[in-house]
C-alpha positions in Angstrom: -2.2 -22.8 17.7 -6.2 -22.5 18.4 -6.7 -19.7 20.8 -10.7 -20.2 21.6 -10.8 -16.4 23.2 -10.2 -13.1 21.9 -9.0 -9.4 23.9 -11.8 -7.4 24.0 -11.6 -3.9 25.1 -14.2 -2.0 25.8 -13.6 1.2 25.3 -11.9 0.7 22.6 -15.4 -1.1 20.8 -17.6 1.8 21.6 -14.8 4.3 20.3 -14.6 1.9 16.9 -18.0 1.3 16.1 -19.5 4.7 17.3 -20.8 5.5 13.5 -22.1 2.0 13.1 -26.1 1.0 13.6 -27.1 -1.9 16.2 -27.4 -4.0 13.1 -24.1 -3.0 11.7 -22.5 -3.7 15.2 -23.9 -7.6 15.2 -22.3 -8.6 11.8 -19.4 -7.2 13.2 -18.7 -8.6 16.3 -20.0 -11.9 14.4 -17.7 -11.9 11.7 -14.9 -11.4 13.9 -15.8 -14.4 15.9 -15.3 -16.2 12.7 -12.1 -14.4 11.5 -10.2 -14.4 14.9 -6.7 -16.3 14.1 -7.7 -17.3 10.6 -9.1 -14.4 8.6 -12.0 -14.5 6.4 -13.0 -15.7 2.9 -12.8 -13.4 -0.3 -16.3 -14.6 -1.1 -19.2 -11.6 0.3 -22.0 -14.3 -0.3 -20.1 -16.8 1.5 -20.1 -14.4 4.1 -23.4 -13.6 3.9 -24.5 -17.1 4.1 -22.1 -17.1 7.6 -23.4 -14.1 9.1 -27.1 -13.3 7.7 -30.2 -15.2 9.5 -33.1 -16.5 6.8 -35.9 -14.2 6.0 -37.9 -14.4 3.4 -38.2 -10.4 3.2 -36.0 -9.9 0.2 -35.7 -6.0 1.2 -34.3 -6.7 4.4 -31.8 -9.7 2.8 -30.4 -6.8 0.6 -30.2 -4.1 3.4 -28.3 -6.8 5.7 -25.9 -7.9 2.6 -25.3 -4.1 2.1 -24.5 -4.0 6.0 -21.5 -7.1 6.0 -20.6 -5.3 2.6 -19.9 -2.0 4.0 -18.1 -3.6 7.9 -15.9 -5.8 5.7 -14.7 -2.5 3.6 -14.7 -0.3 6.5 -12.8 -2.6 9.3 -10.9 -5.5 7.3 -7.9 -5.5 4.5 -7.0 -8.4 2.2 -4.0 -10.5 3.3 -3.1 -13.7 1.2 -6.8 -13.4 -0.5 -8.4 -13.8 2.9 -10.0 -10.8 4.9 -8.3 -9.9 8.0 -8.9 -7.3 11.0 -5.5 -5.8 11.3 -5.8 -5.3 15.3 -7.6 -8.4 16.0 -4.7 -10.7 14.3 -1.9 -7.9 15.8 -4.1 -9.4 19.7 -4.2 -12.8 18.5 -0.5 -12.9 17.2 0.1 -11.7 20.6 -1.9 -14.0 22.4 -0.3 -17.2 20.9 3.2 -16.1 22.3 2.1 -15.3 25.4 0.4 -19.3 25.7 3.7 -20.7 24.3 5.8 -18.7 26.5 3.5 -20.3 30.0 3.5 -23.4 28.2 7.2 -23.4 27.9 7.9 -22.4 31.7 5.3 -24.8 33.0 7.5 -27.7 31.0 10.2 -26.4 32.9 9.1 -26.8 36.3 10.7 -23.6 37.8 8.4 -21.8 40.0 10.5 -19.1 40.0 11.0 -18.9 36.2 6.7 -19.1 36.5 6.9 -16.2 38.8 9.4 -14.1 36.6 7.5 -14.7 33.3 4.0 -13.9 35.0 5.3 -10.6 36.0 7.1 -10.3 33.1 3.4 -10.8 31.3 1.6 -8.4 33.2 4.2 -5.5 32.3 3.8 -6.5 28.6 0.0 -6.4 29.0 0.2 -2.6 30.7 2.6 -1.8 27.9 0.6 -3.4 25.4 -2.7 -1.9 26.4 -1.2 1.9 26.4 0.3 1.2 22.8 -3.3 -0.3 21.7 -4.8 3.0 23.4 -1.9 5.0 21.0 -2.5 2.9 17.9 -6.9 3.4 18.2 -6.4 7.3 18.6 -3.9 7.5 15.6 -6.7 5.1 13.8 -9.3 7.6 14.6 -7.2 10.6 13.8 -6.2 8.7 10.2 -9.9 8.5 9.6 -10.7 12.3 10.0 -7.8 13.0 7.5 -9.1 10.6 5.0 -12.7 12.1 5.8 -11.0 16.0 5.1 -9.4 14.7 1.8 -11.5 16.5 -1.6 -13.5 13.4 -3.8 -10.2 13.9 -6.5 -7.7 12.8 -3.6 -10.2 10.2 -2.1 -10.7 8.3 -5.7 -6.9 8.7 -6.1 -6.1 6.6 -3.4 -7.1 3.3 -2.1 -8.4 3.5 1.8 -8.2 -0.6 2.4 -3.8 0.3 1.4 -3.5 3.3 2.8 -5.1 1.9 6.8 -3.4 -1.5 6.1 0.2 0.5 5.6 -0.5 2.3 8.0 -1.2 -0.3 10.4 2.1 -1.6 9.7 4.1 1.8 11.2 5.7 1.9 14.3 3.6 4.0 16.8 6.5 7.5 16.3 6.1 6.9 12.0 2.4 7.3 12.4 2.5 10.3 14.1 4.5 11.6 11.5 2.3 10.6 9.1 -0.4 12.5 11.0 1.3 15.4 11.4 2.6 15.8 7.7 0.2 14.4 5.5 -2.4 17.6 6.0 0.9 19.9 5.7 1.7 18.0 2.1 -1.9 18.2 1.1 -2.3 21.8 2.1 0.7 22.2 -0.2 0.5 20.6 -3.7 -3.8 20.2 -3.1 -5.2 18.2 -5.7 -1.4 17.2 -7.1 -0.5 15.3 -4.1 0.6 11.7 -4.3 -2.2 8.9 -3.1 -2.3 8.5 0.5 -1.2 5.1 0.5 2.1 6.2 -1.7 2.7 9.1 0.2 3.0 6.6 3.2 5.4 3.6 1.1 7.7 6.1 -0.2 8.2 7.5 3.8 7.7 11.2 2.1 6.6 11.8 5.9 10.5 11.9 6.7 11.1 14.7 4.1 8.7 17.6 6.0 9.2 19.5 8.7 6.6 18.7 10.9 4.9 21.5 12.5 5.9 22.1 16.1 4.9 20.9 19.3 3.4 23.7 22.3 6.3 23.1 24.1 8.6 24.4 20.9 5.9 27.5 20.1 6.1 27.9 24.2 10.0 28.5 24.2 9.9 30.6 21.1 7.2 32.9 22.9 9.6 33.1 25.9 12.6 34.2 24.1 11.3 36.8 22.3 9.6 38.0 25.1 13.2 37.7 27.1 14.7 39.5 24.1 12.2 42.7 24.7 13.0 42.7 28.2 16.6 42.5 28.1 16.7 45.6 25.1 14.1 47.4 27.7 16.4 47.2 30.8 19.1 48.2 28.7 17.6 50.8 28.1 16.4 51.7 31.1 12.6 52.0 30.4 10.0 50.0 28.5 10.6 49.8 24.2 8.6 52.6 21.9 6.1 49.6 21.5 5.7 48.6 24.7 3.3 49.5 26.7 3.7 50.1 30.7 1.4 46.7 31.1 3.5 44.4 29.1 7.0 46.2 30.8 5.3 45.1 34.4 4.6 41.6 33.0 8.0 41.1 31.9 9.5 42.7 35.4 7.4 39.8 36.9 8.4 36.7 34.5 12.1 37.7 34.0 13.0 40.2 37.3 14.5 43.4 37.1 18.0 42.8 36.0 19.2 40.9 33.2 
């Protein structure tokens, strides 16, 4: 199906193209025109030739070739030998099912069925928005890790696989591959396994990831509850205690156990 019009978020295009020049930003949003629903070709000069006005400045021909060269590496993957923008065909994807769904209840005739599916549509779109907010901060987030990684680990891996596998996670496995992926590295340094592998073989599932504030919180609370109940057992504050902390705890926990 042909869907003429794209989502565009706006937020979510400053946020993306933040590190990009004016000029860099135009052969973006141009070659995405031409991508949306049907990717692009593996040809650069073919793309060029889409994308780059005529000037007969050869200096400025190479710096804009550079330009498409460098937005195609940073924002698309190859798919079936054609260049694609994983969250543009994840919206467009999305997009066709919505149209056949109205298409389908308009053939029907049922107002109410209409009524149903339009709500029904707008819950997906809330939904659909706070899981694109979700998915462009992991994005981001993957981005800083891959910019933290030494030049060894970097030429090791392949950044087109590892975003493209990536992109292919459910929203909780990226998080885990956020969380444990610095942890691994930290670990086994300039030994560790390519990004993209590390992320195929799910070694995310097999550490511990670190734990949340709420976990450090209660931890915190029981050991202090722990000093508390030895002090009123005693029946004055611990040897290494001091008279401030004993008061705190008398507030937090009260003055019998």
């Amino acid at each position: 199906m042909k869907m003429k019009a794209m989502w565009f978020f706006c937020d979510d295009w400053i946020a993306d193209t933040r590190g990009m020049t004016p000029q860099q930003r135009g052969i973006y949003i141009d070659l995405l025109s031409y991508s949306h629903g049907k990717g692009l070709p593996n040809d650069i000069d073919e793309l060029c030739r889409m994308v780059i006005p005529y000037t007969p400045d050869l200096g400025k021909m190479e710096e804009l070739k550079a330009d498409v060269i460098k937005v195609v590496k940073d924002k698309y993957v190859l798919v079936d030998n054609r260049y694609v923008n994983i969250k543009q065909q994840e919206e467009f994807e999305k997009g066709v099912e919505l149209s056949t769904k109205r298409s389908e209840a308009r053939k029907k005739h049922s107002p109410k069925f209409d009524r149903v599916l339009l709500e029904q549509n707008a819950n997906n779109v809330d939904r659909d928005r706070d899981r694109d907010n979700i998915y462009n901060n992991n994005i981001i987030e993957l981005e800083k890790i891959w910019k933290s990684l030494s030049a060894k680990l970097r030429q090791r891996s392949s950044k087109p696989k590892t975003f493209e596998r990536f992109a292919k996670l459910s929203l909780e496995e990226q998080k885990k591959v956020l969380e444990t992926y610095p942890l691994y590295v930290q670990e086994h340094g300039e030994y560790s396994t390519a990004f993209e592998r590390f992320i195929t073989n799910k070694k995310y599932d097999e550490i511990e990831p670190p734990p949340t504030e709420e976990e450090i919180s209660d931890s915190e609370k029981k050991i202090r509850r722990s000093r508390w109940e030895l002090a009123m057992k005693q029946g004055s504050p611990l040897y290494n205690m001091s008279y401030g902390e004993f008061e705190k705890l008398k507030d937090e926990f009260g003055e019998t156990i």
